[in-house]
TORPA-4810 file (N, C-alpha, C, O; in nm, 3 decimals):
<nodes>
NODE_1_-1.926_3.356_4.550_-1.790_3.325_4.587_-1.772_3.173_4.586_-1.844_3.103_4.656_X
NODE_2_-1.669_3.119_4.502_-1.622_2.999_4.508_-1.609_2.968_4.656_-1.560_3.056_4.726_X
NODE_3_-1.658_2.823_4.726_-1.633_2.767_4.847_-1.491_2.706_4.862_-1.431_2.686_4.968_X
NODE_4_-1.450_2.679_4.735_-1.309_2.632_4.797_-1.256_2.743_4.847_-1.199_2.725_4.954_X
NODE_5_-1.256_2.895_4.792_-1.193_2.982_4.887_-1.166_3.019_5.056_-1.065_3.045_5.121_X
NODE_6_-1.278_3.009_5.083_-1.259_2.983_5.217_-1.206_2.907_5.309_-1.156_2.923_5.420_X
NODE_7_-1.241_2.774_5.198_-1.159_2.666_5.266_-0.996_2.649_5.276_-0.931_2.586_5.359_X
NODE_8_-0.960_2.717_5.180_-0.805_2.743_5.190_-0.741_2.840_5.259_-0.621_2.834_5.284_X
NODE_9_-0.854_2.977_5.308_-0.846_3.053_5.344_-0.797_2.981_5.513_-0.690_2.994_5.573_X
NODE_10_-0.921_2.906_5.552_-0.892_2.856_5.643_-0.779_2.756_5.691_-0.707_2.744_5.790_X
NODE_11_-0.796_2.703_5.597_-0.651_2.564_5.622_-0.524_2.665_5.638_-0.447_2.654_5.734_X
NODE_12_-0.507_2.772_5.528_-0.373_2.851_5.569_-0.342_2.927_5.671_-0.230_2.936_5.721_X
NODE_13_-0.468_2.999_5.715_-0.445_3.050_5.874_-0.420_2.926_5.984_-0.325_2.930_6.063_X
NODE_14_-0.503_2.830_5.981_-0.463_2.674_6.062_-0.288_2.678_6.057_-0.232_2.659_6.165_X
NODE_15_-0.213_2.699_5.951_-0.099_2.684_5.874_-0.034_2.732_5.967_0.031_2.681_6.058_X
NODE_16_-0.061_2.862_5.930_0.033_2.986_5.991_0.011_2.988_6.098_0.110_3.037_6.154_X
NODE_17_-0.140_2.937_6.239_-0.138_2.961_6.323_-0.010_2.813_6.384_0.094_2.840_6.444_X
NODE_18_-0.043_2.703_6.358_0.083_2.551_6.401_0.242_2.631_6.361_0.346_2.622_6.426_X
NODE_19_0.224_2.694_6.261_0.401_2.742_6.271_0.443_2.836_6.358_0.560_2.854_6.388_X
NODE_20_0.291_2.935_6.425_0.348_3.053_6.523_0.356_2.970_6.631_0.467_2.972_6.685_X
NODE_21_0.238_2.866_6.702_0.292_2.773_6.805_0.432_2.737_6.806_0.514_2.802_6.871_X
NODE_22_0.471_2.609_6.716_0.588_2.544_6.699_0.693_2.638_6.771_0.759_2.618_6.873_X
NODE_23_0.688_2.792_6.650_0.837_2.839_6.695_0.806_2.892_6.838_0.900_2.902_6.917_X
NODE_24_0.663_2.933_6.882_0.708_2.976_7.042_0.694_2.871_7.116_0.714_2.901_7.233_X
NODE_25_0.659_2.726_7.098_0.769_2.657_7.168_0.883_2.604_7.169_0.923_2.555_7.275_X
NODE_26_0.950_2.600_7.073_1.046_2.640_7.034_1.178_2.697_7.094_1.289_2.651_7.121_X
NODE_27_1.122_2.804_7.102_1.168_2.950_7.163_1.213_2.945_7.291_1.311_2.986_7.352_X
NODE_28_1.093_2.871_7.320_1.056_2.840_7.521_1.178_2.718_7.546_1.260_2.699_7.636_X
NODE_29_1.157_2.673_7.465_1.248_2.526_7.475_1.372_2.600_7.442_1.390_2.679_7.534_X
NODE_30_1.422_2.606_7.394_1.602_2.758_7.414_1.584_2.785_7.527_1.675_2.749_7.601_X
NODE_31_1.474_2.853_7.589_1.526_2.957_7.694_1.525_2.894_7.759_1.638_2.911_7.803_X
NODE_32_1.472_2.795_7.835_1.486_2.654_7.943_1.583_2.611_7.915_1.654_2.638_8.012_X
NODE_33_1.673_2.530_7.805_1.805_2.507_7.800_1.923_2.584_7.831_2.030_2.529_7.859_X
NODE_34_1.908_2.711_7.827_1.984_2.789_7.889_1.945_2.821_8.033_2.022_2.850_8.125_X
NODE_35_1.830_2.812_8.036_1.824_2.819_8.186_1.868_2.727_8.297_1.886_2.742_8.418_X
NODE_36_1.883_2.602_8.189_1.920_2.532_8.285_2.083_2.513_8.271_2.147_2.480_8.371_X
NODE_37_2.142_2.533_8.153_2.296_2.507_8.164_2.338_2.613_8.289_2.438_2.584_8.355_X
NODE_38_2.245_2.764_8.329_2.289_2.848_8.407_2.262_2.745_8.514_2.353_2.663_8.528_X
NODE_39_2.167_2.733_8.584_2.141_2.691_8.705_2.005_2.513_8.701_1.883_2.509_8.680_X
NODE_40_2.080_2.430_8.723_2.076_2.287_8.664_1.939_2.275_8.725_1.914_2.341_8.826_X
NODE_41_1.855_2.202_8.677_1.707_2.204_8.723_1.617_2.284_8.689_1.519_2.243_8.626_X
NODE_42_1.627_2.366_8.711_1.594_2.496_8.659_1.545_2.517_8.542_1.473_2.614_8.568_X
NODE_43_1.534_2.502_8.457_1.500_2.494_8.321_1.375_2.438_8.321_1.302_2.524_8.272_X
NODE_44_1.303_2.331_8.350_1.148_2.214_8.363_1.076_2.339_8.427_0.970_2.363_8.370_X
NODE_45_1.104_2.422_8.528_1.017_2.517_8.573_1.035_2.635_8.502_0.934_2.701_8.525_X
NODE_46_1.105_2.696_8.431_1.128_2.807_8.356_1.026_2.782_8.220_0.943_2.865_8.182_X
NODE_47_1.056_2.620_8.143_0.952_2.614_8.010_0.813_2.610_8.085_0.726_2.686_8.043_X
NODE_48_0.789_2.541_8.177_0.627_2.496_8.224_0.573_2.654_8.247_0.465_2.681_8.195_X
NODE_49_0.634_2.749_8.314_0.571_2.890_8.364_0.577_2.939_8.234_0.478_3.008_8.207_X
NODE_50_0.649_2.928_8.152_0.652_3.019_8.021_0.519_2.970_7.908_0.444_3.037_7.836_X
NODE_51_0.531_2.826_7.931_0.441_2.763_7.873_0.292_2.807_7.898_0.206_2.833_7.814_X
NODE_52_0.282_2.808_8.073_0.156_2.856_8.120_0.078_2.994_8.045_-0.023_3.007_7.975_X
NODE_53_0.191_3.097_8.105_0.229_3.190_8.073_0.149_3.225_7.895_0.034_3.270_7.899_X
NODE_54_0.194_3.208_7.793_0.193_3.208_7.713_0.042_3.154_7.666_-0.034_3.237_7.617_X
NODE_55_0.000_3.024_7.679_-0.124_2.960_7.684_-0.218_3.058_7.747_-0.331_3.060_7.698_X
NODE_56_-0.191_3.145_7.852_-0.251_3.216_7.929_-0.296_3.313_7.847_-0.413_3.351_7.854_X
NODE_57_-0.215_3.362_7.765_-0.240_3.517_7.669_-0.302_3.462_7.544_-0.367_3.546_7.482_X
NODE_58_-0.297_3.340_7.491_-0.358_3.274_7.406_-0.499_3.309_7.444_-0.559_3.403_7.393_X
NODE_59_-0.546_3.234_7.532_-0.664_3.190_7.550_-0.761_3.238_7.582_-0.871_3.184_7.579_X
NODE_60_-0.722_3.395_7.633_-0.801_3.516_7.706_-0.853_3.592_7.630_-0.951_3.658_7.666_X
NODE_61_-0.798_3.602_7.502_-0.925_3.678_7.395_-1.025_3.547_7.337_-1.120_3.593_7.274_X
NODE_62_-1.025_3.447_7.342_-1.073_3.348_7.317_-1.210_3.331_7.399_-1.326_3.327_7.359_X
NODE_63_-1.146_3.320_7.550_-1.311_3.328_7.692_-1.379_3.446_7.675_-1.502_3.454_7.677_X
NODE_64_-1.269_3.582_7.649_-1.404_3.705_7.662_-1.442_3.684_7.523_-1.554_3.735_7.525_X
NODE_65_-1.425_3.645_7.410_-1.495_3.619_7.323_-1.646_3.542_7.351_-1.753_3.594_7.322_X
NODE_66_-1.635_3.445_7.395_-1.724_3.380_7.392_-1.807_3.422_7.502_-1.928_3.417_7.477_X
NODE_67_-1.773_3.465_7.628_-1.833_3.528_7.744_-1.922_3.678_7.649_-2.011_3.745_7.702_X
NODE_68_-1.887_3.694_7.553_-1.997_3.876_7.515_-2.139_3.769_7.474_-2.145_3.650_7.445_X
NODE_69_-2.237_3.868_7.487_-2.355_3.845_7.486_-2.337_3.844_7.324_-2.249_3.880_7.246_X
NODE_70_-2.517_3.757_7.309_-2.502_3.725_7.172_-2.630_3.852_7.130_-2.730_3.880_7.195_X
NODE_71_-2.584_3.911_6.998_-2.639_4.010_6.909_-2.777_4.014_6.924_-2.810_3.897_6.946_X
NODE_72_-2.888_4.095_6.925_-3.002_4.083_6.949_-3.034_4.160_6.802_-3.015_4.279_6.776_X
NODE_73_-3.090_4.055_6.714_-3.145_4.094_6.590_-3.292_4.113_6.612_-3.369_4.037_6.671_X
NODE_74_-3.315_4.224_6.558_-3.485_4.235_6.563_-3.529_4.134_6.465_-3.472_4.111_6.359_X
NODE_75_-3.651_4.066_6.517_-3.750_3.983_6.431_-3.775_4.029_6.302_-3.786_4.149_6.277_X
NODE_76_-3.788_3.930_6.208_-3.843_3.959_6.073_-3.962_3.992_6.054_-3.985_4.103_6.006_X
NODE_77_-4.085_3.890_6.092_-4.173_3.936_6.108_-4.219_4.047_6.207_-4.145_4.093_6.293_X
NODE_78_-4.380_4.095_6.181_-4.380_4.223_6.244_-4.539_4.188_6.338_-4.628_4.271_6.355_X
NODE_79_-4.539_4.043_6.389_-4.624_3.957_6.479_-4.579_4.026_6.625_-4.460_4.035_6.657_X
NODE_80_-4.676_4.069_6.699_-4.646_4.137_6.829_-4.560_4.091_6.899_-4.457_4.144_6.940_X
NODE_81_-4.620_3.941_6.925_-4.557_3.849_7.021_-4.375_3.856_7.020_-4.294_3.863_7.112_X
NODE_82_-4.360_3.848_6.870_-4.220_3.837_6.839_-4.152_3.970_6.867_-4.030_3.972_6.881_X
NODE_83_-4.214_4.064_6.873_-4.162_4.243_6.868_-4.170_4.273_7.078_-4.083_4.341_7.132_X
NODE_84_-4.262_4.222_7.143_-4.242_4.212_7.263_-4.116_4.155_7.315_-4.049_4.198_7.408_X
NODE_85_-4.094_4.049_7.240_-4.020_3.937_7.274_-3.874_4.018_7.268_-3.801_4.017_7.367_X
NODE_86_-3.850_4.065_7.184_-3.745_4.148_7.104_-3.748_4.262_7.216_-3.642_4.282_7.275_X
NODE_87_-3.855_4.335_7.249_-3.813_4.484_7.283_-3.786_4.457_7.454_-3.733_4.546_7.519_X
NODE_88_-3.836_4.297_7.537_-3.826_4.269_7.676_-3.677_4.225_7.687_-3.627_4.230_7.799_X
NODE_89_-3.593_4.175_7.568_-3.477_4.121_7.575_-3.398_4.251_7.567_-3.314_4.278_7.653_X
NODE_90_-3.423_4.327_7.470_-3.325_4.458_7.440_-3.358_4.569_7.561_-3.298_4.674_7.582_X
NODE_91_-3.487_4.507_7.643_-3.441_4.610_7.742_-3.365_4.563_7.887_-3.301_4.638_7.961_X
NODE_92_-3.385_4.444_7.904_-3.262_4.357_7.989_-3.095_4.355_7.950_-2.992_4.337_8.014_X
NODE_93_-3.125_4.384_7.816_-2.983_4.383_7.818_-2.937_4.543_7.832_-2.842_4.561_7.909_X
NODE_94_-2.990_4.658_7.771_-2.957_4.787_7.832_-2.955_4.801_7.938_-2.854_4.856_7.983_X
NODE_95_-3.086_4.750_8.053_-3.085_4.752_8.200_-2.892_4.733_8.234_-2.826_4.801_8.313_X
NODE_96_-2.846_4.628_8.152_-2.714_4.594_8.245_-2.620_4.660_8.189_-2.520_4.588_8.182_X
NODE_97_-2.592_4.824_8.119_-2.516_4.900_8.060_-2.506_4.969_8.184_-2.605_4.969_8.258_X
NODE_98_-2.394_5.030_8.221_-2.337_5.102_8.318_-2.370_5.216_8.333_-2.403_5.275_8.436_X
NODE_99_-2.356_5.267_8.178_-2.387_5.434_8.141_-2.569_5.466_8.163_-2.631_5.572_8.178_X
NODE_100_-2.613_5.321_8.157_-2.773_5.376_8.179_-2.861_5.326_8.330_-2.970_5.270_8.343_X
NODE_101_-2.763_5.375_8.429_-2.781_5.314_8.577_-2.909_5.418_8.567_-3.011_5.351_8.581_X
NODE_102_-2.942_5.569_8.545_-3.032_5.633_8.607_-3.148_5.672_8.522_-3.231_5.763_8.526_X
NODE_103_-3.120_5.554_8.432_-3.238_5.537_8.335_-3.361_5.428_8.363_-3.340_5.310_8.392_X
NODE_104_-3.452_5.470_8.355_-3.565_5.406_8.387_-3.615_5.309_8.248_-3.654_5.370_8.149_X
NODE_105_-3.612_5.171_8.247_-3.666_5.114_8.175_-3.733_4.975_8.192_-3.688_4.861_8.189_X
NODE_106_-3.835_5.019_8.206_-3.992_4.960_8.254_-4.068_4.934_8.159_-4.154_4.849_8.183_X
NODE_107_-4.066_4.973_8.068_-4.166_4.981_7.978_-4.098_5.028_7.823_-3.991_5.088_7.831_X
NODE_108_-4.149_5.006_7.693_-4.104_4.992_7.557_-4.092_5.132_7.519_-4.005_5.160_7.437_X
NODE_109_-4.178_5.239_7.574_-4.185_5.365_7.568_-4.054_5.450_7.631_-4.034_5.571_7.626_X
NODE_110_-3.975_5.349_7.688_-3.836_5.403_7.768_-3.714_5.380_7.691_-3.617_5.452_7.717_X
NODE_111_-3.704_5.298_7.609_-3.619_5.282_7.516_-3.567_5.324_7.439_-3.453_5.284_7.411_X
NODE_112_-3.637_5.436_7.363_-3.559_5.519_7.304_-3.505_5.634_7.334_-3.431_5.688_7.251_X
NODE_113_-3.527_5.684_7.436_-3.476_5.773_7.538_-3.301_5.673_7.572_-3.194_5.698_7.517_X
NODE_114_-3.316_5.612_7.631_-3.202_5.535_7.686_-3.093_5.465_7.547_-2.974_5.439_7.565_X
NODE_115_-3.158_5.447_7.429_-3.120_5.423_7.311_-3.002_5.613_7.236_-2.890_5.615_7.185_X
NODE_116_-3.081_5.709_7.260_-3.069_5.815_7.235_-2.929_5.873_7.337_-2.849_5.957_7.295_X
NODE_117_-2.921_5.817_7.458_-2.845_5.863_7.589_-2.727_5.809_7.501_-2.640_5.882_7.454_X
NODE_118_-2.736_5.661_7.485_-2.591_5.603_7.432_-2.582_5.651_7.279_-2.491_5.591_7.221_X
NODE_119_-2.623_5.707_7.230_-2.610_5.758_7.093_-2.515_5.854_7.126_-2.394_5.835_7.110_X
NODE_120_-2.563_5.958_7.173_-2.495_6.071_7.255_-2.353_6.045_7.315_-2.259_6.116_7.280_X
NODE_121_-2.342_5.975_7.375_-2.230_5.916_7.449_-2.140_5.845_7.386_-2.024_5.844_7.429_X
NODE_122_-2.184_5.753_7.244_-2.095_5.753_7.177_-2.008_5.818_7.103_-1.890_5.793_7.079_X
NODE_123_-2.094_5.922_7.060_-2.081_6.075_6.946_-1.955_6.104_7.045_-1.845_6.125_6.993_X
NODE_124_-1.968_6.105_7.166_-1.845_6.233_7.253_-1.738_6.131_7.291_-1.625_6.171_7.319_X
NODE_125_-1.763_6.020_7.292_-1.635_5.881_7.270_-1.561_5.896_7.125_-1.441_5.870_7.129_X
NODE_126_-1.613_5.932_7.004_-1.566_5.956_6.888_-1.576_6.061_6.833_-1.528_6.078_6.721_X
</nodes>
C-alpha cells in the first residue's frame, strides 16, 4: 500500500473532524445568542455548560479507550521463561473477569477450564 494513502486518509478525517467542531460551536454560539436576547446575561453560562457539556461526550470514549487493558499477545518464541511470563499475566488478567469469580486460577493447568467457561458464555451472548 502506497504511504501517501494513509496520510491523506488521515489529514481528511483531521478535516472533517475541525469542520464537525467549528459547526458545533457554532451552533452553541446561536443558542447563547438567543439565549441571551431572551434573558440578558444569560447566554456566557448557557455556551460555557453547553461547551462543557459537549467536550464532555467528546472525550469519554477517548479515557475508556485508553483506560482498557493492553492485548496480551502470546510470545513468539517458545523459551519457558517467556511462556510463564505470558500464561502469569493472562491469568491476572482473567482473575479480574467478573464471570470467572468462582473459578480457581492458581496454576497454568486452570486456564483452560476458565478459558472454556468464557467460550461458553460467549456462544449464549451470541
Amino acid at each position: 500500500m502506497n504511504k501517501a494513502v494513509p496520510r491523506m486518509l488521515g489529514l481528511a478525517s483531521l478535516f472533517v473532524l475541525g469542520y464537525f467542531a467549528l459547526s458545533l460551536v457554532s451552533n452553541i454560539a446561536q443558542l447563547a445568542s438567543l439565549v441571551d436576547s431572551a434573558l440578558p446575561g444569560a447566554g456566557q453560562v448557557v455556551f460555557w455548560c453547553l461547551a462543557l457539556v459537549f467536550a464532555g461526550l467528546l472525550l469519554t470514549p477517548v479515557v475508556i479507550y485508553f483506560k482498557l487493558p493492553k492485548p496480551l499477545i502470546p510470545p513468539n518464541d517458545d523459551s519457558p521463561v517467556a511462556q510463564e511470563i505470558y500464561q502469569s499475566a493472562l491469568r491476572v488478567q482473567l482473575r479480574k473477569n467478573p464471570l470467572l469469580t468462582d473459578v480457581q486460577l492458581e496454576t497454568n493447568d486452570q486456564v483452560p477450564a476458565a478459558l472454556t467457561k468464557l467460550g461458553v458464555e460467549a456462544d449464549r451472548i451470541v
